[in-house]
Structures are given as C-alpha cells and as structure tokens.
N, C-alpha and C positions, 0 to 999 in steps of 0.2 A: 196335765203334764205339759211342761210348759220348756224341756229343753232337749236335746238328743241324748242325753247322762238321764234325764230324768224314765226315757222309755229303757233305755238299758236297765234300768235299776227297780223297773216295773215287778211285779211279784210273777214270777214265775218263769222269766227270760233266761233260758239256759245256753241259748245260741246265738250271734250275730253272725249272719251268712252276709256275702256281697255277691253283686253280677260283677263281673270284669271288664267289660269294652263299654268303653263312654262312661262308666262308673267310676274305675279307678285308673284303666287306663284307654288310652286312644291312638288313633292314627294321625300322624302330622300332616298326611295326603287326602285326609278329608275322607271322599266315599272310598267303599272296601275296593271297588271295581281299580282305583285306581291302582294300587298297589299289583294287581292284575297284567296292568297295560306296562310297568315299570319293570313286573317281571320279565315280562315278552322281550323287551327291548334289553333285559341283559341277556337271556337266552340266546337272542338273535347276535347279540355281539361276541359271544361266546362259541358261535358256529351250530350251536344245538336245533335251531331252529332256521325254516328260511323263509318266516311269515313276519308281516310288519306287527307291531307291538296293538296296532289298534285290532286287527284281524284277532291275534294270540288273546285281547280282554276276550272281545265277544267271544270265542269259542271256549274260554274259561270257563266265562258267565252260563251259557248255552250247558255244558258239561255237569257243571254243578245242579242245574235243573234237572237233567235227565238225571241224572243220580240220584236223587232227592224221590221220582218218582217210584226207584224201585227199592225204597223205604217204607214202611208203612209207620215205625216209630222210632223214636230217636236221631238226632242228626247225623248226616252222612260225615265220614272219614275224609281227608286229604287224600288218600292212598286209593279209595275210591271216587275220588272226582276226577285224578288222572286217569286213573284206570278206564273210567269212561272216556278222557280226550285218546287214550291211546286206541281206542276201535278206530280211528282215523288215520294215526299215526303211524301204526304197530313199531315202534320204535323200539331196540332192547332193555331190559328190565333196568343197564346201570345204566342208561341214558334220563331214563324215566325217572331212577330215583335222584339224577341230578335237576330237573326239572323242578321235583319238589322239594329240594334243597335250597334253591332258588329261589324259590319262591317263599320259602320260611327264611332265607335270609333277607329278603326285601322285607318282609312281614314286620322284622326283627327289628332291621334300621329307621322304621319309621314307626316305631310304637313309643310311648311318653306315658307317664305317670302325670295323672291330673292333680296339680298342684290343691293342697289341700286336702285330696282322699284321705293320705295316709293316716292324717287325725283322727279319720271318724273310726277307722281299724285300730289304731292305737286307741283312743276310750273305750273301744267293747275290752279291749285286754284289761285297760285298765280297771273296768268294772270286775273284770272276773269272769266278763263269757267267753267260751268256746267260739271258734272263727273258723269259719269255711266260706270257700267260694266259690260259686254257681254258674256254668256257663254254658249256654247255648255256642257252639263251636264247633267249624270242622276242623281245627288245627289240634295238633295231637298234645294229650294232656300235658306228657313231657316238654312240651316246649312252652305250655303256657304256667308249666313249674316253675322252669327255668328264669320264665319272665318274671316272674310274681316276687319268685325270691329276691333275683337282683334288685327290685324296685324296691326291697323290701315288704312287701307286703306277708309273704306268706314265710311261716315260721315252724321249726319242726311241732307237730302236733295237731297242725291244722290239716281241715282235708280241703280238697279239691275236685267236685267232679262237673266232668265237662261230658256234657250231652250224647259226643261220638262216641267218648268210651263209655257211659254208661246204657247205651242202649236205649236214651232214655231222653225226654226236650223237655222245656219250660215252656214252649209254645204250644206242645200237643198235651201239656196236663201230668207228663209221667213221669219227670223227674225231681219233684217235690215229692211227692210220695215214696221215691227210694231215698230220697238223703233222708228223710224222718225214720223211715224203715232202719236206713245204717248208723244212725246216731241214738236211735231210740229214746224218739224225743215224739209230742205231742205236739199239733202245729201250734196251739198258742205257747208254747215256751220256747219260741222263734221268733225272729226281726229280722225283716229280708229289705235290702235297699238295691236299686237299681234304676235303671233308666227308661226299662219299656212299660210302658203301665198295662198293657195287653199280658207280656210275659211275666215279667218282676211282679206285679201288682193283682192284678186279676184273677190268675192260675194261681198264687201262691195263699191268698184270699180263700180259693176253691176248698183251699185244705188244715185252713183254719189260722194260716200264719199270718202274723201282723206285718203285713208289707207297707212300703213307703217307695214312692219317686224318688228320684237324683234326674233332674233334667241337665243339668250344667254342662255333662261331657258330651252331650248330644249338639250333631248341625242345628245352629239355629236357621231361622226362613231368610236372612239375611246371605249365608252360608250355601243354604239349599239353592238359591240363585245362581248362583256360583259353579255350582256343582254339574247342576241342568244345563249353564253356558261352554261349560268346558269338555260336559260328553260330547256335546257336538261339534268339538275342534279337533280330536284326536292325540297324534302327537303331541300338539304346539299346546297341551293344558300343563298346567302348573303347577295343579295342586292347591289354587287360592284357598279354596274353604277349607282346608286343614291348618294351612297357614293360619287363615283369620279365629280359628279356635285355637288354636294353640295359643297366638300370641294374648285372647281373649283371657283365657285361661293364668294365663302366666301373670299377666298386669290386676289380674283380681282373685290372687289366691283362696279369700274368704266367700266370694258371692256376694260381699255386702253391698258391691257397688256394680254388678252386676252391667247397669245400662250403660254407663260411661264407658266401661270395657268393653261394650256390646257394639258401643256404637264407633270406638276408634280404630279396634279391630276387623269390623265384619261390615264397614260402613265404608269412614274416611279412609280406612289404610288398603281397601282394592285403586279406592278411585284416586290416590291423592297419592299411591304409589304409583299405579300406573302413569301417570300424569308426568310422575317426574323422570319416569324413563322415559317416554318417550323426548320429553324437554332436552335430555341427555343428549339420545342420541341425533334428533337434530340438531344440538350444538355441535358435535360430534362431524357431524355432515357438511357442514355450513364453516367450520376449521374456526371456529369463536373462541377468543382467547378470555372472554371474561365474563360470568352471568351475574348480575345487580336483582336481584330481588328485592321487590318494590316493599314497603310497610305500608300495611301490617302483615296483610294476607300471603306476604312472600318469605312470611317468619320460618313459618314449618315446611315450604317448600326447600325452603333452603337446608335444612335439616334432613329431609329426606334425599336430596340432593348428594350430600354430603354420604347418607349410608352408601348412596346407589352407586356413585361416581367410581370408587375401587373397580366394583364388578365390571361398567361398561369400558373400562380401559379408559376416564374421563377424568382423571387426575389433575392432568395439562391445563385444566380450565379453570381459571380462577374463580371462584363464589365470593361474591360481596352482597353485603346488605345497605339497602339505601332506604336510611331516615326520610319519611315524608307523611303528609295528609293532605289535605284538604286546602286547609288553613297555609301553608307552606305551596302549595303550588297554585292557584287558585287567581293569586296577586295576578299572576304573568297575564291572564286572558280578563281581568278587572282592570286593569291598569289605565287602558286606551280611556276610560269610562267615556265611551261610544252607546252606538245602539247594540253595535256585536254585546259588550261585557255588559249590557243590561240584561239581551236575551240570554247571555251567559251565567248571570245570576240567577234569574228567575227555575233554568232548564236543571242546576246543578248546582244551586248553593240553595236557596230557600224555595225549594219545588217542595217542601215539608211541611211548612208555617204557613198560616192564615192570621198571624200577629206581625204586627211591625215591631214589635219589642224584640222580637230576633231578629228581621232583618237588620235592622243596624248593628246587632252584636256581631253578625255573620260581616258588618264591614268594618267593627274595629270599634267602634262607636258605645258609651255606656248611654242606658236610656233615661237615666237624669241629665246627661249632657243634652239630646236630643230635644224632654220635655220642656228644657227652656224655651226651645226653637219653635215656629209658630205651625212645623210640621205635621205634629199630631195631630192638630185640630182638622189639618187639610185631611190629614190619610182616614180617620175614624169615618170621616162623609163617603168616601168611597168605596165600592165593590170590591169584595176582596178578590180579586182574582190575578192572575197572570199580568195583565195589564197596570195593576194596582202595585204588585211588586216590584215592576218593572220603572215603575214611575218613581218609587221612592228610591232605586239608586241615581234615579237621572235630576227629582228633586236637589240630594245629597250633593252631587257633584257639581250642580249649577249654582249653589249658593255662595256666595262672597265671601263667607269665612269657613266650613265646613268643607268645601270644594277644596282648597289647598291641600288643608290637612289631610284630606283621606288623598288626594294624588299621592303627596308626600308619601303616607305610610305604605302606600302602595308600592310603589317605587324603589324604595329601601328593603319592604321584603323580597322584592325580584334581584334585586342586587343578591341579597345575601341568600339567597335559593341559588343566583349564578354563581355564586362564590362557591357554597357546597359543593354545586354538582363536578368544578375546579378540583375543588381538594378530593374530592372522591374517585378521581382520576379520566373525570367523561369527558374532559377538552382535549384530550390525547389523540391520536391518529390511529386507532387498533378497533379488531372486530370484538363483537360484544354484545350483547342481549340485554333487555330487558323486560324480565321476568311476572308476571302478574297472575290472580286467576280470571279476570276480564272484564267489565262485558263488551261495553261499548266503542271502548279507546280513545273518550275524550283526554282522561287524565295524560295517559301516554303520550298522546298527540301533544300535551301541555309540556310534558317533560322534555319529550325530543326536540319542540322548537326551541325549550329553551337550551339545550345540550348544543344545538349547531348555532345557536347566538354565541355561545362562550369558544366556538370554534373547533367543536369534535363534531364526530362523523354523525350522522341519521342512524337512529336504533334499529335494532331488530326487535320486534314484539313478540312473546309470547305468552300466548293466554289460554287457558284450558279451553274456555267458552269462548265467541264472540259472538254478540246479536245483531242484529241490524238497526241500522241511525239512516238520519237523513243526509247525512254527509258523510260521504267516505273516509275510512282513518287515512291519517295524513300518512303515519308511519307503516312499512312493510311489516305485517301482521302474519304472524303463524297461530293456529288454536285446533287444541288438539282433538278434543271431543265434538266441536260443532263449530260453524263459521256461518251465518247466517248472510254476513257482508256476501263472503266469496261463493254461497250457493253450495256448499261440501261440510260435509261430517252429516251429524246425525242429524232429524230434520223434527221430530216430537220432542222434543226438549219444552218440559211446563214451565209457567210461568214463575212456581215457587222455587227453582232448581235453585238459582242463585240464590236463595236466603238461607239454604241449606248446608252448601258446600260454603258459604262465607262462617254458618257458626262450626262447621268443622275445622274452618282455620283460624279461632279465637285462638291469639296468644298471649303472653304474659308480661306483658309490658303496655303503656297507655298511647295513644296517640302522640305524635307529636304536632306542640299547638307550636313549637317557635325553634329557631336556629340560636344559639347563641354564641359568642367569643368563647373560649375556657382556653388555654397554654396558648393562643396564636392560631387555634384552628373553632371552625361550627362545631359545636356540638351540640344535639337535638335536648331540648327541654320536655318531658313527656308527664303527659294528664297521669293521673290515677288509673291503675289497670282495671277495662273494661271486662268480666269476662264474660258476657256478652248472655249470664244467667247461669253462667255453670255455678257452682260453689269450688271455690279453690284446689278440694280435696279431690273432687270429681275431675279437677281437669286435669290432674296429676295422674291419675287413673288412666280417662280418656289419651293423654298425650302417650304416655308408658304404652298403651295398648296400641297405637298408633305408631310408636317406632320399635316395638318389637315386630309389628307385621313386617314393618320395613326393612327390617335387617334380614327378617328369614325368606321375603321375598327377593330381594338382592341376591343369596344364595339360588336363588333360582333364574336366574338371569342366563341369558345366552346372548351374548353381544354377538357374534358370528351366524344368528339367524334372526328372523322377522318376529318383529313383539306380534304378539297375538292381538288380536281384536275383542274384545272383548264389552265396547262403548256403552252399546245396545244395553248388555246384561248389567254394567254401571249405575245407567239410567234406570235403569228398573229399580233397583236396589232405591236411588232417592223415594223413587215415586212411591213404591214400597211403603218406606218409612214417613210419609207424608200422609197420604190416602189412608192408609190401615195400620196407626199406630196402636200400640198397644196401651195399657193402662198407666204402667210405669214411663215407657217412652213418651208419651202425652203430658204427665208430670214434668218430666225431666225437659225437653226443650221449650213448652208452652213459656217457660222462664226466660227464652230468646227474650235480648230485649232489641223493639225495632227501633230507630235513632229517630222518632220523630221532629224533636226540636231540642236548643240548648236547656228547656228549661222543664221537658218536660219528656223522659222516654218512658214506650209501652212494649206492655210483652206481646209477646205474640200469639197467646190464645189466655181462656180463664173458663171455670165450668158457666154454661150459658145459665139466664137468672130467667126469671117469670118475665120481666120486663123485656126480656131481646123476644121472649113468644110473641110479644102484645108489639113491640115494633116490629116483626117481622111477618103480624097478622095482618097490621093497618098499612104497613109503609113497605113491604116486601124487601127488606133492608137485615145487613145481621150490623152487629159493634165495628166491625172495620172492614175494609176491600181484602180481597184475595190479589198478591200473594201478602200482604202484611196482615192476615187475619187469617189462624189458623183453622178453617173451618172445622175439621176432621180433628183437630185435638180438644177443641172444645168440647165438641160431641163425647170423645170419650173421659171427659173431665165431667161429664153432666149424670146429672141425674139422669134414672128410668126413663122416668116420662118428661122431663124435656128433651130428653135426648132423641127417644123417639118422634116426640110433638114434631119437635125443630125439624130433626134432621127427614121427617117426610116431608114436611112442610117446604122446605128447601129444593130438596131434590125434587118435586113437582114443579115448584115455581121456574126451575134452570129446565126441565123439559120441555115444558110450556112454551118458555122461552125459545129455545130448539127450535121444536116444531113451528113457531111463528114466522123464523126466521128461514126455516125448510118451505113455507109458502109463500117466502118472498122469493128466496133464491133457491129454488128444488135442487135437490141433490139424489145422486142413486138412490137405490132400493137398499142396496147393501148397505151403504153411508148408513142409513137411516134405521135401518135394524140392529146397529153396528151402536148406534145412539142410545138406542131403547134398550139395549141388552145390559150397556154401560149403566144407564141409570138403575134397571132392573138390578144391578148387583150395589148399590150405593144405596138404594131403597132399603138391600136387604141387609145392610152392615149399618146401617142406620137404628135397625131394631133388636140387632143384636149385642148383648153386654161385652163390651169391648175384653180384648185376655188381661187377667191380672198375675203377671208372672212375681208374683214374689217369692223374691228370693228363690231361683232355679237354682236347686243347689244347699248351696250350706254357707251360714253367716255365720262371723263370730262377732258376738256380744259381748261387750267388756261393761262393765260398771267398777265401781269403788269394791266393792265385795268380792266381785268376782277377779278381779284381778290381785288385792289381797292374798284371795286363796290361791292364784295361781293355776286358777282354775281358764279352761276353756270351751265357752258354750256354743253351740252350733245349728243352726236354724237348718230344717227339711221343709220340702212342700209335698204336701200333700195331691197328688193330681186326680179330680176328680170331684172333691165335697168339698174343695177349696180350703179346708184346714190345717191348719201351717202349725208345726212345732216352730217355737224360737226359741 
C-alpha cells in the first residue's frame, strides 16, 4: 500500500475517524497554557478579575489538575475546571459562566485549520467512508461542533465525540471502545490518524484499529524552545511558537518540503525577526532618518524591516539597499599597496587560498597574464603561508609593469565605489545607519572611511553580532545579540553561529563583482545567484516561511513597551540545530556551500567515508576545521558504524584534549564535571541513529498519471516502525 487512497480503499475500511488539535486544527499561541494567560488578561480588563494574567494561567493550570484528580475516567468538563477555580473565588454563577465564555472566546480567536488536513477528510469522503472525529477535550462538544463545521470539516452525518462528553479518553483506553460500540463497527474496519502516538496510535492499536501519526500540527523542538523561554517571561511572551507553526504550516501546505518551512519559520523568522525590531526601535531612538542595508546579507533584513516598520510607528525612516561585496569595497584599503593593504589582503581577501592562482584573480589579474611573469617560479619555492601571500601582493606592486597597472585599477574602482556611495545619497548631511548582520566591522569601517572621504557624516552600525578584533571598529557600533568588542550581550555564542545565520540570510540575487555606467548613474553588475545549497524551490518555501512569521509577528508587536529578551533562547535554537540535527536537516544544510576559493567551493559537511576513520585513527584529524566542517551533520549523513566509530572516536580525542589542558591551566570542580557531563551526552548522540522525520505530515505526490487523473496522493508517517505511506 503505497498511498493514503490506497489504505482507504483497503478491504474492509468502513470508517475514517480524525483527532482534532494539531491534526486538523491548532492554536496560533502555541502551548494551551497560553491562551490561559490571554484569557486572564481580558478578564482582568473587563473588571471580572483583579489578579494579573500570569497568577489567573497558573491557577487555571493548578485547577484543571485538581479536577482531573476527581475523575477516574474520561476527561474533565470546562464547567468543572471553573467549578474547581471558584472554591477560591466563590464568585456568582453569571460571573462564572462569563469567565468561561471568555475563555472559549479567546480559545475561539486563535484556533486555525492546518492547511492541507482538509484533503485527507475530503478523500475518505471521496472514497466512500464514514467520518468521525475524536477528541480528547475539555472544551464542550458544541463548541468544537461549531469549530469543525466552520472550518468545514464536519458535515451533516458525521459524528463527533469528544472525551468530556462521552465519559470516556483516548489516553485511558475507553473511548475507542465506545465510538466502535456506537458505529457498530469492528476495529479493523477503522483508520484513525492523529498526532499523539501514545493516544491516536497505541490505544487505538489496543483495539484493533489501524492507526497512523500526523506529526505536522504538533510544536516542533525548535518551537518547544520557544515555549519553555516565554513561560518564564509572563506577561511580555508573544506567542513565538504558535506564530512559528503557523507560518511553518502555511508556507508548506503539502509537507513535501517540510525542512525549509521548518527552518524559516521556527529558526530564521524568531531570530531574524527579532533582530529587526530591535534595529527598529533603535532607529527609532537614535531620530535616524535613513537605514542602508548592506548586500547581501541586508536583503531580507530589509524585507523584514519593511513588514515590521508599520507596527513600530517607523514609517518616517527611509530603507535603502546598498549594492556591494568584497570585490567593490575592498580597492579602498588595497589601494595604498603598503604593508597595511598587504596585511589586508592576506587577513580578508585570500585568508582562504593556499594557491597563487587565486591570489592574483583576488587582484584583478588573469593567471596567464601572471605565467608570463618570472613570478611563479619565485612563489612555488616558497612556504605557503601568510608571509607567502603577503609577499605576492607586495612582489605585484613592486614590479615595473604590473605595479602601475594594478594601482591604476585600483584607484578607478575606489572612485567609482565613491561615486556610488554619491549617488546613493551618503555624502549628504543627515543621520543614518548602516545596516549588517556583522561580525568584525572591518567591511564597515571600509565603507564609512570612504562615505566621510566623499563628505557625509561617520555611520552608525548595526549588527546583530559583533566579535572581537585586534583593532577597534573605527565606526560607532550598535549589535544586538552580542558585542564581544564592548563586553555586553550574550557572552557563549559558538563559533558556528555565523555560518548559520549567514545561510538564513541567502538571497536571490548574485554578488556584485562591479559598478557600472547604465542612464548616467552605477548600477551593480551581479554574479549568477549563489543559493548558498538551497535548491530554488526550497528557498521559496524557506523565504515564504520566513516572512509569514514576520507579518504575524508584527501583529504582535507593542512599540509602547520593552521588546522581550529573548537572546539566550535564540541562541539555543542555532546550537540546537547545529549539535543535534536531524536526518533531513543534515541533508538539507550539509549542501551549505562554504566559499573557499574562486575556483573551487565546498559544502559544509558529506556522510563520513572509511578513509576520514583511518585519517582520523593516524593523524587525529577529520576532512575540515570546525566551524567550516560540519562535524554533527556528517555524523548524521554516516552510516551505523562510522558514525558510531568516528563520532566516539572524536569525542574522546577533544576530552583528552580537555583534560590536558585542565592540567595545565586547572579549572573548578564544577567546570570540569560540567565538561565531562557535556561530552558524556555527545558520546551518547554519537551512537544514536540520528531522527528521520520524513515527511511529518502529508505530501503530495504528483507524477504524469497522477495528475492526468487529477488525482491527489498523499504521504503519512508512520511513528514508530518507521514505515511511511507515500
């Protein structure tokens, strides 16, 4: 059986049953508790209540436990979870029943239909089965009638029973046994799909029905982060991880693309939303009439910017995008061809390369031009190192004929870099930002000297990140997440962070190698669009996923109080998805490519081979440095047993290492258990088969035939024995 029509159509299936929350529909608030704290707080505005909104969750939560206790089966009632807050309360009855009106009206405004369900309810119809829908709930049936219908889902003829009214749970075992009892049906001529594999799957299994997972409408761990950082904010939470499912949901109706939604939503769109309100509102602060986002990485800040600006009252501020690279800025601190633009070369133009055949490309130069020259012969005798690249710009520039030329070129592209940064309006008198996600603030520092060369003011920087250099940024530096320079923000920030948040901000357009004339003004000449491993389709996905967070986060915006903090739980989320990827996410980014030279880029991880065992048994070495070598995606790219081999093998060798370096420079007790406990859990996701989520959810499959027929076929997972309908 090979599609979801096909188990429908199985011999004997006389029913298609669904669960209802996270299945077919969900909350845009994320966990239940929240919609809890939201009711509190219209209570409280409404005069009904005079406890804060965080006090009104917990004793919601509290309430509904104690009532649960004086059940022995079937889930408790709404009417008895108040009933319990009112032994505190004693409030009158029509106070009460406004309470839970209240509260099934907040219930109400934030509930959604998971894009997609409605198909797999419509093919049981269209098969011919019978449809009922299952539900563990203390919300009363009628209201989850109500819902069902509007959504469409439910239809005259179907039933509906839900757990409070029937007496009866899917968690304790006894309400499978009454919907077959009321349909008068045998469990195998059932199909039960939902999302809890304890409830939906297990219990329903007990009693002979062919159950099935639906993970999709379920918090993913990305999600789950989210949820955990914002119980412990109270008021000032948001709601991120409903947001991040939702918009997850919305950008991949089918499942088919699952991780790119997974990762623009529940990933990029907390940090890279947040990032730009606060940008906002210290424009905001700062009275900045203009923000330039830099290329590339200031593409989709910019975009985001644009959702966010309405909400913060940040209209007034103008957004511009400024053309640039490498290549285009780079002239300005080469130009002197001193000993500064040597070490300037070496530190940030070819700190990549161990060939000279790039470094000349890196200065304009083709390497048949060069091979004439008696240079090759010098550079192949010498040590490649820093000292060695450094010598072939200063050979270059000292030569009798080659010397002019590269000044020359040099010189002409700083003109016309000062030209642009003219026509883009930066030699004006007016306050104004420029925009980045960071790290160091070489580039910036390149831009700003040359913006107060052409005669406009010193910039304002901001950067999500900034790390620490040996030299202080020239330019006044803001960075929102961490500032290593100024000693503030976060302070464990990994070394992989930036390679991460850079492929979140892959956009869709190429670098710019050059300026050119076109009507009387520059306009940027751009490479072929890099996307940095996505596949086109997926970045459509990802980006869609990515600015629907953004717009429903905007809706939640409060420009008249203090953005939440949230950095910490940010941070977690990269490391998260670095450390302990999954099966699919290991696929899907190991395709990062990292820019190692013009002539030659690498990705960022590949399943490890017998040969990295045997280099890494003799030469304690893996295929590349950390962070340009994904160690943890490899792992989960590898086979059993290298994966195992390696990954203990590894994670000994760095304890070792540890510990050698704990008896040179000793460190606490705690440090050092703190170490051991670290690796003891890396040891053990070392030996563990990494998750292969495919397809959470439902995919549609099209081929030539199937789409002919007009037909629509849809992928389940199966959770547990790993067997997947597609």
């Amino acid at each position: 059986m090979n599609s979801w029509t096909d188990h429908l159509d199985a011999a004997g299936i006389k029913l298609a049953s669904f669960d209802v929350f996270d299945t077919l529909i969900s909350r845009k608030c994320g966990a239940p508790e929240t919609i809890f704290r939201m009711a509190g707080q219209k209570l409280r505005d409404r005069g009904l209540l005079d406890l804060s909104a965080r006090l009104f969750e917990q004793m919601r939560v509290r309430a509904e436990r104690q009532a649960r206790q004086h059940r022995a089966l079937g889930e408790v009632s709404l009417v008895e979870i108040y009933a319990e807050l009112n032994r505190f309360w004693l409030v009158p009855e029509r106070t009460l029943r406004e309470m839970i009106d209240c509260e099934l009206q907040t219930e109400r405004e934030n509930l959604f239909a998971i894009p997609g369900a409605l198909a797999l309810v419509q093919q049981a119809r269209r098969a011919g089965k019978r449809v009922a829908f299952i539900s563990d709930m203390y919300l009363p049936q009628e209201f989850l009638h109500e819902v069902l219908v509007e959504f469409n889902f439910l239809r005259p003829g179907d039933q509906l029973y839900v757990s409070n009214h029937c007496a009866a749970s899917k968690a304790k075992g006894t309400l499978f046994p009454k919907v077959l009892q009321q349909e008068k049906l045998r469990g195998d001529e059932v199909l039960h799909l939902g999302d809890s594999f304890e409830c939906d799957v297990q219990r329903a299994r007990e009693q002979g029905i062919r159950a099935w997972q639906l993970t999709r409408g379920s918090l993913n761990r990305f999600e789950a982060i989210l949820v955990r950082a914002e119980a412990e904010m109270g008021e000032e939470a948001r709601g991120l991880a409903g947001l991040a499912r939702q918009a997850r949901l919305q950008a991949d109706e089918t499942g088919g693309q699952f991780v790119a939604a997974r990762l623009g939503a529940s990933l990029a769109g907390p940090i890279l939303s947040a990032y730009a309100e606060w940008l906002l509102r210290a424009a905001l602060k700062r009275q900045l009439q203009r923000l330039y986002f830099l290329a590339r990485d200031g593409e989709v800040l910019m975009r985001l910017c644009e959702v966010l600006a309405p909400a913060l009252g940040a209209t007034g501020i103008e957004l511009r995008y400024l053309y640039g690279s490498r290549e285009v800025w780079s002239p300005v601190a080469l130009a002197p061809l001193d000993e500064a633009a040597a070490n300037f070369f070496v530190s940030q133009i070819a700190w990549n390369t161990s060939a000279w055949e790039d470094c000349v490309e890196y200065l304009g130069f083709s390497v048949e031009e060069i091979q004439r020259t008696r240079f090759p012969g010098k550079w192949v005798l010498t040590p490649r190192d820093a000292a060695w690249k450094k010598q072939i710009l200063l050979d270059l520039a000292a030569d009798a004929e080659l010397g002019p030329a590269l000044k020359r070129r040099l010189q002409s592209k700083v003109a016309l870099a000062g030209r642009y940064l003219r026509e883009q309006g930066l030699a004006e008198t007016f306050s104004y930002g420029l925009v980045d996600c960071g790290w160091s603030g070489t580039w910036t520092d390149i831009i700003g000297g040359l913006i107060t060369a052409q005669g406009g003011l010193e910039p304002l920087v901001f950067f999500l990140g900034r790390r620490q250099r040996s030299v202080p940024s020239r330019c006044e530096t803001l960075a929102w997440m961490f500032d290593h320079q100024a000693g503030c923000g976060l302070k464990n920030i990994p070394d992989f962070f930036h390679l991460v948040v850079e492929f979140l901000l892959t956009t869709n357009h190429g670098r710019t190698v050059a300026l050119e004339e076109s009507g009387g003004r520059l306009c940027p000449t751009l490479a072929p669009v890099d996307w940095q491993g996505f596949a086109p389709e997926d970045w459509q996905v990802f980006r869609s996923a990515l600015l629907g967070f953004a717009s429903a986060y905007a809706q939640q915006v409060q420009p008249d109080r203090q953005m939440p903090d949230l950095r910490a739980a940010l941070n977690e989320l990269v490391i998260l998805f670095w450390e302990q990827p999954t099966l699919e996410e290991a696929r899907f980014f190991a395709a990062h490519t990292v820019d190692q030279t013009r002539r030659k880029q690498k990705t960022l991880a590949r399943p490890y081979r017998w040969a990295d065992a045997w280099r890494l048994a003799w030469r304690w070495t893996l295929p590349g440095h950390s962070p340009f070598w994904w160690h943890e995606g490899a792992l989960a790219l590898s086979s059993s047993t290298l994966r195992k081999g390696i990954g203990l093998t590894w994670e000994f060798r760095e304890l070792m290492r540890i510990l050698r370096n704990h008896d040179n420079h000793p460190r606490k007790i705690s440090d050092l258990a703190s170490v051991l406990l670290t690796s003891a859990r890396r040891l053990k996701r070392a030996c563990v088969t990494p998750r292969e989520e495919r397809l959470p959810g439902f995919q549609r499959h099209t081929n030539v035939a199937a789409v002919s027929a007009g037909n629509c076929r849809w992928s389940v997972v199966r959770n547990g024995t790993g067997e997947t309908i597609s």
